[in-house]
GUGUKOL-673813 format. One record per residue (C-alpha): residue in one letter; x, y, z. Coordinates in steps of 0.2 Angstrom, whole numbers, plus 2048, in hexadecimal, padded with zeros to 3 digits. Example, Ala and Ser with C-alpha at 12.3 -4.5 7.8 and 13.67 -1.06 7.14 Angstrom:
A83E7EA827S8447FB824
***
This chain:
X7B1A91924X7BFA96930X7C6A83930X7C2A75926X7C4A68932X7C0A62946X7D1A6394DX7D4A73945X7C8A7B94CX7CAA7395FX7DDA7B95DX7D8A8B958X7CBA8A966X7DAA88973X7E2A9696EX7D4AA396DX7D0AA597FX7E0AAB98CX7DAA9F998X7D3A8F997X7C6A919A5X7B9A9F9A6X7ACAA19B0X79DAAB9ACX78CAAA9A1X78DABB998X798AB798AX792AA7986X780AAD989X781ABB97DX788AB196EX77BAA2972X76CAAF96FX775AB3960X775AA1959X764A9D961X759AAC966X74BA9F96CX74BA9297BX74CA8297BX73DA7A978X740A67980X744A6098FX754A64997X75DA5D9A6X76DA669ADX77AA5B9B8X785A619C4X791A5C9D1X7A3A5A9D6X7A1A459D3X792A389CAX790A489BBX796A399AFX78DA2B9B7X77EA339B8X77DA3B9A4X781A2B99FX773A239A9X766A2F9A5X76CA2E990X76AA19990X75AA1C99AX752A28990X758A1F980X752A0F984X740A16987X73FA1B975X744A2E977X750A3796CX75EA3F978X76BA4A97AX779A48983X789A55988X795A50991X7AAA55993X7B7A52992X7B9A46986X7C6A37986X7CBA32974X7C0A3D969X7B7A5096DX7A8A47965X7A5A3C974X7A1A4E97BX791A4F971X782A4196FX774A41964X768A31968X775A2996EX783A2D960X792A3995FX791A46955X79BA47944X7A8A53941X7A0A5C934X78FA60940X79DA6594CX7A5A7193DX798A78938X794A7C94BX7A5A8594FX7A0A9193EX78EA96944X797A98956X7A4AA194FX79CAAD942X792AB1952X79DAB695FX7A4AC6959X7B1AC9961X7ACAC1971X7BBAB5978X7B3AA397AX7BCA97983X7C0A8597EX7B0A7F988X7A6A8C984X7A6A88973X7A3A75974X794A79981X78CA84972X78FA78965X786A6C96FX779A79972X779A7D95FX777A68959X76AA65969X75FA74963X75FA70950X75BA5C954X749A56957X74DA50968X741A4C977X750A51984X760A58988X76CA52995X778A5F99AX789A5C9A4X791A6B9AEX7A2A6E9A9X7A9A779B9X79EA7B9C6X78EA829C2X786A929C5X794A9B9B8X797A8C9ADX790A8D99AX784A7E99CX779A8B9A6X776A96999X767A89998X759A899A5X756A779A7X746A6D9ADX750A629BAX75FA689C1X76AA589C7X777A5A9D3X781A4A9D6X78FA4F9E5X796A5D9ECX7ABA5B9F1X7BAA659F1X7BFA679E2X7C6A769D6X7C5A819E3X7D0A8F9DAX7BDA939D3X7B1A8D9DCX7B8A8F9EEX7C1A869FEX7B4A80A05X7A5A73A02X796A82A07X79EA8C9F8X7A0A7F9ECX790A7A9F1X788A899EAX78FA8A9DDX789A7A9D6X777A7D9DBX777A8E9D2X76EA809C3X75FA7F9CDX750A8A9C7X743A949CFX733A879CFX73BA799C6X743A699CAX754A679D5X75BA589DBX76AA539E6X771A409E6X779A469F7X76FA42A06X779A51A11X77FA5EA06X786A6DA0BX777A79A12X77BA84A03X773A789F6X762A77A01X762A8AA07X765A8E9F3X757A829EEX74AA8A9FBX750A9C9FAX74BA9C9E5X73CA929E7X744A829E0X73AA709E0X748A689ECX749A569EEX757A4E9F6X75EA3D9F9X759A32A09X74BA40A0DX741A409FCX745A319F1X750A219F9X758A139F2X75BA029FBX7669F59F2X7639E39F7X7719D59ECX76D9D79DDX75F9E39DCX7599F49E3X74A9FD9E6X745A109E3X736A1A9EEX733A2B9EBX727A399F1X713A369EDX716A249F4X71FA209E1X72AA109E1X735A049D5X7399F39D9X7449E49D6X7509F19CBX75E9EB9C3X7709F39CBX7779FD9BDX7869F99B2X790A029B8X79C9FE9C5X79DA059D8X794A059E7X790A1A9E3X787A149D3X774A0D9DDX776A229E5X778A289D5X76BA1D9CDX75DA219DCX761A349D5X75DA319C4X74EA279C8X748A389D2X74BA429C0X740A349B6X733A369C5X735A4A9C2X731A479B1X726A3A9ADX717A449A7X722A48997X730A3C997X727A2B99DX731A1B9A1X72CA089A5X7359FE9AFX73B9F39A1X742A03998X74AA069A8X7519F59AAX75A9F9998X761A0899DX768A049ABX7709F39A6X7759FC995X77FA0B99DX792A0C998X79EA1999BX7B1A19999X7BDA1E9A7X7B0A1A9B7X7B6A0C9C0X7B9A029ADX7C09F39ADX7C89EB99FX7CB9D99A2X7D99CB9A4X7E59C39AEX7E99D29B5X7DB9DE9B2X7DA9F19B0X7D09FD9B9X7CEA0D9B3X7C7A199BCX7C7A2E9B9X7C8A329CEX7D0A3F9D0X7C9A499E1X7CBA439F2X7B8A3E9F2X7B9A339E1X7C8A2C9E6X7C1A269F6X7B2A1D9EDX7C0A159DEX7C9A0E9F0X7BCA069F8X7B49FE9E6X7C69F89E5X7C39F29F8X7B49EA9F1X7BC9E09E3X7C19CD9E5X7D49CF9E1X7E29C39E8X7F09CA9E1X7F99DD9E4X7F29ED9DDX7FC9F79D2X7F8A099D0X7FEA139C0X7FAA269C4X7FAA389BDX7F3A499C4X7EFA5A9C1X7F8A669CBX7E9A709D2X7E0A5F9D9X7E2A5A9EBX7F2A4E9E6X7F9A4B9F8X7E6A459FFX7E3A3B9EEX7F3A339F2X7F1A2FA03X7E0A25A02X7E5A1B9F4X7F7A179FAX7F1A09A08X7EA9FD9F9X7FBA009EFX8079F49EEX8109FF9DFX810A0F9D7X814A159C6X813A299C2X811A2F9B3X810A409ADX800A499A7X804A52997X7FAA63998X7FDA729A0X7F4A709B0X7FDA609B1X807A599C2X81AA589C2X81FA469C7X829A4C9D3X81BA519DEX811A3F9DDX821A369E2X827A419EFX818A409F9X815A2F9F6X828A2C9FEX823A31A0EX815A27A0FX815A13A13X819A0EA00X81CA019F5X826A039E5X824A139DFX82BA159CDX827A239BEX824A219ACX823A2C99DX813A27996X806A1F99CX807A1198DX818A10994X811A0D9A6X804A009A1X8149F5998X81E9F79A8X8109F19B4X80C9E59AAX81D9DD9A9X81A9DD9BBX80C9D89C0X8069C59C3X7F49BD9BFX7EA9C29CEX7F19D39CEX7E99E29C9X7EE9F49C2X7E3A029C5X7E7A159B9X7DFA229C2X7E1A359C4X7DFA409B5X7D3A419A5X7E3A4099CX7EBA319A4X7D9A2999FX7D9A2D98FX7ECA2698BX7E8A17995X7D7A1398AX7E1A1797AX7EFA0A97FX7E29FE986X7D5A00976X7D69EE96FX7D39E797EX7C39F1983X7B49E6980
***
């Protein structure tokens, strides 16, 4: 064995590949056939989409598991552990599954150069196929159409939203991006879109291969009342008096209605009753999606980090019964939109603290405050870690108040580590 223990490995991986991103199925197609020269033989269900991926894995795993069904779950990046990457009815992985993955992988791939993703998309691949499992939820790293999750021809292809985001790959404008995150639709199978107006791309892609196509608002609806909601679907199917899902936003119903189009897709082979249903969806947790951990002054932590997230992080701030001032601790990646981030968050802000994302795609300061300057502001201070940032808000900050950590993966993942004891 090349390394005798998980992070050794994961270092080794960062260094193999020149870059960190790589598009393109051949590679990872070739070394896949090697590990696994057979298809799949359960249910798969590939997620894509510029925002809701998360949300909508994580809805579809509580679901499925609460029905009885043994599931796997992929998902990245992680926060605190790579494990959280990989779920097998409903637990993470253990390092030494993970281990013994990387070898197979390794011994494998000849001298193919794998990236960091690649390789945690085969190891799941690898665990998922070897598992008596009844389905597979997938999550799109970037894109779709030349991410390594696509290797896999999946039964239902889900895609959640379609917004500007790492345009360096997958183009500047939403027709592009768009196509690229339908290119996990299949020829007769399954495709969804959450989105009730996608870019035409998405419906011209869906009908140019044949796909099954059904969209949002046109196919399959959802109407919240208070405390409830309701799903109808194509062949006059409906669910009543549902249960709004655990998870926090107004986005969340959307994305639920969605997932209720996937169980409807599948119900001959996956069936689910309503009370099943009613414990998946009350059941669903996820770190870093509008989370709030509670107190005097709570924290919300939230992963937003495009211009369309952000937007929906502003108005389920909007939304919240808050007396006092908000708080805003913030760090960025340098190829994000930073300046439109900025701009709709700054008019709920009553202070700013900046703090530096530790990673080579990471944000200088510098930029975040010097835009945020010529806008209408409030304090505007910088930090150099985020624990440090939560200590100086806090001294801060009065009962009533709130502090909201946004922006990157990274920033999240400092913010949960400082904040573990307090997570209930």
């Amino acid at each position: 064995m090349r390394f005798s223990n998980l992070q050794s490995w994961l270092d080794w991986q960062e260094t193999l590949h020149p870059n960190e991103i790589e598009l393109g199925l051949e590679r990872v197609q070739k070394v896949w056939n090697a590990i696994h020269p057979t298809k799949i033989k359960l249910v798969v269900i590939t997620v894509s989409g510029t925002n809701g991926k998360g949300s909508s894995c994580a809805m579809l795993e509580s679901i499925y598991s609460a029905a009885g069904y043994k599931v796997g779950c992929y998902t990245s990046p992680h926060f605190i552990r790579y494990n959280e990457r990989i779920h097998i009815e409903a637990e993470e992985v253990n390092d030494a599954d993970l281990c013994e993955a990387f070898e197979v992988i390794d011994q494998a791939r000849g001298d193919a150069s794998l990236t960091y993703f690649e390789f945690g998309t085969l190891a799941a691949l690898f665990l998922f196929a070897r598992a008596s499992l009844d389905v597979v939820i997938l999550e799109v790293g970037l894109g779709g159409r030349l991410d390594a999750v696509n290797i896999i021809d999946p039964d239902v292809a889900l895609l959640t939203s379609v917004g500007l985001d790492h345009q360096d790959w997958l183009g500047d404008t939403l027709e592009e991006i768009g196509l690229e995150k339908a290119g996990i639709f299949r020829q007769g199978r399954v495709a969804i879109c959450a989105e009730s107006v996608p870019p035409y791309s998405v419906v011209q892609h869906a009908n140019k291969i044949g796909a099954e196509f059904f969209l949002q608002g046109k196919d399959f609806k959802a109407t919240k009342m208070n405390s409830t909601w309701s799903w109808s679907g194509p062949d006059n199917r409906s669910r009543y008096s549902l249960p709004l899902p655990s998870l926090r936003g107004e986005q969340q119903v959307r994305n639920a209605s969605a997932i209720m189009m996937v169980l409807q897709s599948l119900e001959s082979r996956l069936p689910v009753d309503q009370n099943q249903l009613r414990q998946g969806l009350l059941g669903v947790t996820i770190p870093g999606r509008f989370q709030v951990v509670a107190g005097d002054v709570p924290v919300i932590l939230d992963v937003a980090h495009n211009p369309a997230a952000v937007r929906i992080l502003h108005e389920n701030l909007q939304a919240r019964d808050c007396s006092g001032k908000t708080y805003a601790i913030c760090g960025m990646l340098k190829d994000k939109d930073i300046e439109s981030v900025l701009d709709i968050m700054n008019s709920i802000m009553t202070g700013w603290v900046i703090v530096p994302v530790k990673a080579a795609r990471g944000a200088g300061i510098d930029r975040l405050t010097s835009h945020i300057f010529t806008l209408d502001h409030g304090e505007v201070n910088t930090s150099d870690t985020t624990h440090q940032a939560i200590i100086q808000v806090r001294k801060k900050a009065q009962p009533g108040d709130q502090i909201i950590i946004f922006g990157s993966f990274y920033v999240i993942a400092d913010a949960l580590r400082c904040l573990e004891g307090e997570i209930h």
